[in-house]
C-alpha positions as CSV (number, residue, x, y, z in Angstrom):
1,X,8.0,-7.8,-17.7
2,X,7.9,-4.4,-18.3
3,X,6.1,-0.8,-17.6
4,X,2.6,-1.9,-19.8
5,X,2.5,-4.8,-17.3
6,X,2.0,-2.6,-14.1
7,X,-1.3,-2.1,-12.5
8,X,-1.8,0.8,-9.8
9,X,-4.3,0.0,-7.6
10,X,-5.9,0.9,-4.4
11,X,-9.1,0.0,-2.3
12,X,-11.4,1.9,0.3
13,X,-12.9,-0.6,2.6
14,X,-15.4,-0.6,5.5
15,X,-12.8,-1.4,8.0
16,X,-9.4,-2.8,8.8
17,X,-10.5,-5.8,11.0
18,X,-10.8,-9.5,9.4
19,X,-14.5,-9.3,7.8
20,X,-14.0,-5.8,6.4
21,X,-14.7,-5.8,2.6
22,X,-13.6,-3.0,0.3
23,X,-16.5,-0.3,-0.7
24,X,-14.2,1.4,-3.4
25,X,-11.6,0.8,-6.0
26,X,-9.6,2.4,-8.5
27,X,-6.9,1.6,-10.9
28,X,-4.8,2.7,-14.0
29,X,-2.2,1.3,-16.0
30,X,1.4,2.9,-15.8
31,X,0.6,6.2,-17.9
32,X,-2.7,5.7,-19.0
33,X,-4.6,9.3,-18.8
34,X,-6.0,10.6,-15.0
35,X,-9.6,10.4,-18.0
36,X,-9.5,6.3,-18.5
37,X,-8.8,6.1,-15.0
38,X,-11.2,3.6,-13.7
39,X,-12.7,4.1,-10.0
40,X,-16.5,2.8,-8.5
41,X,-18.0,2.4,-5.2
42,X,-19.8,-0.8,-4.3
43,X,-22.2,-1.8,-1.9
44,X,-19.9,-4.2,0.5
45,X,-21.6,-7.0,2.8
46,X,-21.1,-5.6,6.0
47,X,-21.7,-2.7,7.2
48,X,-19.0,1.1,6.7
49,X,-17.8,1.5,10.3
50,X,-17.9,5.5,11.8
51,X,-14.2,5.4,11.9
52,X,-13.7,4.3,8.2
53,X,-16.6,6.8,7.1
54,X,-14.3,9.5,9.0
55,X,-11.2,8.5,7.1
56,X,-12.5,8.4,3.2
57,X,-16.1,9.7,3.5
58,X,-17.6,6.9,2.0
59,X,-21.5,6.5,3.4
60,X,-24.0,4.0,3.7
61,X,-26.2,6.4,2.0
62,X,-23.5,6.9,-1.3
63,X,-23.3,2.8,-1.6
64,X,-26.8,1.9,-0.8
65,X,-28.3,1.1,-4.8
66,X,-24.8,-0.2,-6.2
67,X,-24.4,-3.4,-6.7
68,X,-21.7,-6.1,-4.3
69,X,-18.3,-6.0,-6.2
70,X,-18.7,-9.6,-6.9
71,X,-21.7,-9.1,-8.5
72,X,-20.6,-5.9,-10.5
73,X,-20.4,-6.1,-14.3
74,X,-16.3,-5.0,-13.6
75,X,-15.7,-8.1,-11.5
76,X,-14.6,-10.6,-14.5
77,X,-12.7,-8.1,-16.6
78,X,-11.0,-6.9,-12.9
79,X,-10.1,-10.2,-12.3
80,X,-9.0,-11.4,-15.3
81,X,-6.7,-8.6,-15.5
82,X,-5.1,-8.6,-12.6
83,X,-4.7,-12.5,-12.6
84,X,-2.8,-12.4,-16.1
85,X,0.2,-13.9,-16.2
86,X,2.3,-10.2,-16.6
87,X,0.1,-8.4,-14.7
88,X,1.9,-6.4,-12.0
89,X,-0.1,-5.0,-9.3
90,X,1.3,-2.0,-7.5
91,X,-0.2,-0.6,-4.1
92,X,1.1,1.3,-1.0
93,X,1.1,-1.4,2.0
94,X,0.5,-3.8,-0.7
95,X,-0.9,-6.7,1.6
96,X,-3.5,-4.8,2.9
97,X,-5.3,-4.6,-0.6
98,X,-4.3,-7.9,-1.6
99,X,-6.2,-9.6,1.0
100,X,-9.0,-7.4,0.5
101,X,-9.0,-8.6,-3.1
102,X,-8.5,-12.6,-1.7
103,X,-11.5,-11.9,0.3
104,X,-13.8,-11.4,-3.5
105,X,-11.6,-14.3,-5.0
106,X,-8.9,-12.4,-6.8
107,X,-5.1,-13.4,-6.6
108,X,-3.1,-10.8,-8.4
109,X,0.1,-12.8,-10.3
110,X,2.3,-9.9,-9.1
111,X,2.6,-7.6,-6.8
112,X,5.2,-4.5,-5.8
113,X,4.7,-2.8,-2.5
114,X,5.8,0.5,-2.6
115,X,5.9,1.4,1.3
116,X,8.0,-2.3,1.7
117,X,10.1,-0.3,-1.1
118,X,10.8,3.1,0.6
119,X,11.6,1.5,3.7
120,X,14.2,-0.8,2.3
121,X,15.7,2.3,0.3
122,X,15.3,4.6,3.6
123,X,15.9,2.1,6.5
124,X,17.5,5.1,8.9
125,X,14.2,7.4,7.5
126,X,15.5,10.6,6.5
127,X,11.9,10.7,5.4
128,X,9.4,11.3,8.5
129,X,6.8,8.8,7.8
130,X,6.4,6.5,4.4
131,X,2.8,6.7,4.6
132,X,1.7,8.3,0.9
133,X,0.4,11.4,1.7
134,X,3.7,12.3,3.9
135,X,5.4,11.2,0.7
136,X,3.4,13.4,-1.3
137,X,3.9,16.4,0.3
138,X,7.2,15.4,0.9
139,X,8.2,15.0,-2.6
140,X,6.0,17.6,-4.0
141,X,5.3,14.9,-6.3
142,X,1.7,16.0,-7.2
143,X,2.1,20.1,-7.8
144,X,2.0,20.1,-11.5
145,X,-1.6,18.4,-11.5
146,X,-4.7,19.8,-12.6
147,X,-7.0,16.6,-11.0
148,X,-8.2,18.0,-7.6
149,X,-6.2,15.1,-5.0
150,X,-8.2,14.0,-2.0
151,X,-6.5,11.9,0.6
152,X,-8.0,8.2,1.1
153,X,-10.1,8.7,-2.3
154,X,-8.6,5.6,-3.9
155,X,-8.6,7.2,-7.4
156,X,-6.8,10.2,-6.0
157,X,-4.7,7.9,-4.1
158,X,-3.7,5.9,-7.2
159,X,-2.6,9.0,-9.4
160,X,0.0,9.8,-5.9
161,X,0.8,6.0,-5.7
162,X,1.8,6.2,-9.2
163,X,4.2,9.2,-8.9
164,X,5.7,7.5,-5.7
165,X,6.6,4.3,-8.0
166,X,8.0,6.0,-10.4
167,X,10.3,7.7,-7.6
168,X,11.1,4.1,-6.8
169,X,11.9,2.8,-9.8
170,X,14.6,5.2,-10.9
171,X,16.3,4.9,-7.4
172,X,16.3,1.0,-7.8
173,X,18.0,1.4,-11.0
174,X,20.6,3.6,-9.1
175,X,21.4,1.5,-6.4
176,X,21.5,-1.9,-8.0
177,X,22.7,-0.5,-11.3
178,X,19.7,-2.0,-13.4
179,X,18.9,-1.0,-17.2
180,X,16.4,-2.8,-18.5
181,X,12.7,-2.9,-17.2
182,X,12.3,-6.4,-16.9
183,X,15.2,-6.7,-14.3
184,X,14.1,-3.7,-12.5
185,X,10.8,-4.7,-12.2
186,X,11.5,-8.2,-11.0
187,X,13.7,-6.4,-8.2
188,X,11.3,-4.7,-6.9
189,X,8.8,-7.7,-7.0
190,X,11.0,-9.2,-5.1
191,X,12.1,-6.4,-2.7
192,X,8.1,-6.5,-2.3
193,X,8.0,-10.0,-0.7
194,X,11.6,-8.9,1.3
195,X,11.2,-7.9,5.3
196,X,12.3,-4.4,5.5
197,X,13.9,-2.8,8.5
198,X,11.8,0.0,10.4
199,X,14.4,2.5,11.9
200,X,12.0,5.1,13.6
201,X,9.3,4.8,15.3
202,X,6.1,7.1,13.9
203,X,3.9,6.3,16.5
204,X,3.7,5.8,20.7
205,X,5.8,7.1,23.6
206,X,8.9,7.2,21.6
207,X,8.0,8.6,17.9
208,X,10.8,10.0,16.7
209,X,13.3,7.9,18.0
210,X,15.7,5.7,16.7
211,X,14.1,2.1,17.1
212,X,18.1,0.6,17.7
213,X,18.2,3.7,20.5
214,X,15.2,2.7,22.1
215,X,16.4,-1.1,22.3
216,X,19.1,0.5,24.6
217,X,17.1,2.5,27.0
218,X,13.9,0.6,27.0
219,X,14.4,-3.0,25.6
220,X,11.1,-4.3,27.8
221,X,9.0,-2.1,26.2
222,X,10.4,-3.4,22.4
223,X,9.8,-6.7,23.5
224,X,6.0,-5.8,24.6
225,X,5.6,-4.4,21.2
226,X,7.0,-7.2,19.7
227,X,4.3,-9.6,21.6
228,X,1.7,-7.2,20.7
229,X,2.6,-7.3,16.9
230,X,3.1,-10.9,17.2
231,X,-0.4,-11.3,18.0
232,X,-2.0,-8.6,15.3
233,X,-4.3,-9.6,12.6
234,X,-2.2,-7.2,10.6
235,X,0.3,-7.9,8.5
236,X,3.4,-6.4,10.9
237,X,6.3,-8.5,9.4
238,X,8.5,-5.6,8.8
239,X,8.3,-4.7,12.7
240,X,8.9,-8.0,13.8
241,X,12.0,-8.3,11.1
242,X,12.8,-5.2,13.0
243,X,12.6,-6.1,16.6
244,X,14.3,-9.4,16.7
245,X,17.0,-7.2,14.8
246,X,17.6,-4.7,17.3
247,X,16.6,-7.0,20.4
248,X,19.0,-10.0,18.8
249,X,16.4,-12.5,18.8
């Protein structure tokens, strides 16, 4: 494995909910020119809900004459790429995009997650939020480019994704001493597949609070959450990692 192999990828979709489809997706290879960048909107199969038109600006109007992803001209060569045996896919919240891709028959061979990677390199979250436009600013990651960077445009999103990893990489060498690329690639694969622990809460009545805190003043409420996660259609394994943790389940 090594840098060639990696993938950065990202999708807009109609929705977050189980029959959502992606309407828009972009990728690069690990530093291929913001110009080759590939990024197209498709027509999806079910409607664009408000809420998602509110979040990337994607209309019904904008994807009305493309074609369905799966019957795009870039299906086959999307596929084929990202199902090669070295192919690496990288993505922020990584499972979100993979299922959107399992829902048009793709199974990337690889994949690196890089919010699973900032929270296992920031469990106590010195860093605010991990979402990638906190980390963007954050980092200040992004002010030497001329490409004008809109938030939830996947093609924008991909060019910040890609600065993110590459964040991430060097600090993996640092803490578990790696040199080559192959080894620190396949850590990070498989710190990708690893439960990470959540140490703050970003959202709800206690944001900003140390989850382990919380679990001392308020463990009822952690083990509502923890219900309420376990029934999400989400993929919320990091929280429930978290929550037996801290509630010793």
């Amino acid at each position: 494995m090594q840098l060639s192999d990696l993938i950065f990828l990202d999708t807009e979709t109609t929705g977050n909910e189980t029959d959502d489809r992606l309407c828009q997706l972009a990728w690069k290879y690990h530093g291929q020119s913001l110009d080759e960048m590939f990024s197209k909107v498709y027509k999806p199969p079910v409607p664009i809900s408000i809420e998602s038109m509110a979040v990337h600006h994607i209309t019904e109007k904008m994807v009305a004459n493309k074609p369905l992803f799966k019957s795009s001209e870039d299906y086959s060569t999307i596929k084929n790429l990202l199902e090669q045996p070295n192919s690496i896919m990288v993505a922020h919240n990584a499972p979100f995009d993979l299922d959107m891709l399992e829902k048009e028959g793709i199974k990337p061979t690889h994949a690196i997650d890089t919010l699973k990677l900032i929270r296992h390199f920031d469990p106590e979250m010195v860093i605010k939020r991990h979402n990638l436009q906190y980390l963007r600013y954050f980092l200040k990651i992004d002010e030497d480019i001329d490409y004008p960077i809109h938030a939830h445009d996947a093609k924008s999103d991909v060019i910040i994704l890609e600065l993110v990893f590459d964040r991430l990489y060097k600090k993996a060498q640092e803490i578990f001493k790696l040199d080559s690329e192959s080894d620190t690639l396949q850590k990070l694969i498989e710190l990708s597949t690893q439960p990470a622990f959540i140490g703050k809460f970003a959202f709800g009545k206690y944001v900003g609070q140390m989850v382990e805190d919380v679990a001392q003043q308020d463990p009822q409420y952690l083990k509502w959450l923890y219900n309420q996660k376990l029934d999400s259609d989400q993929d919320e394994t990091d929280w429930l990692f978290t929550l037996k943790q801290v509630l010793n389940m």
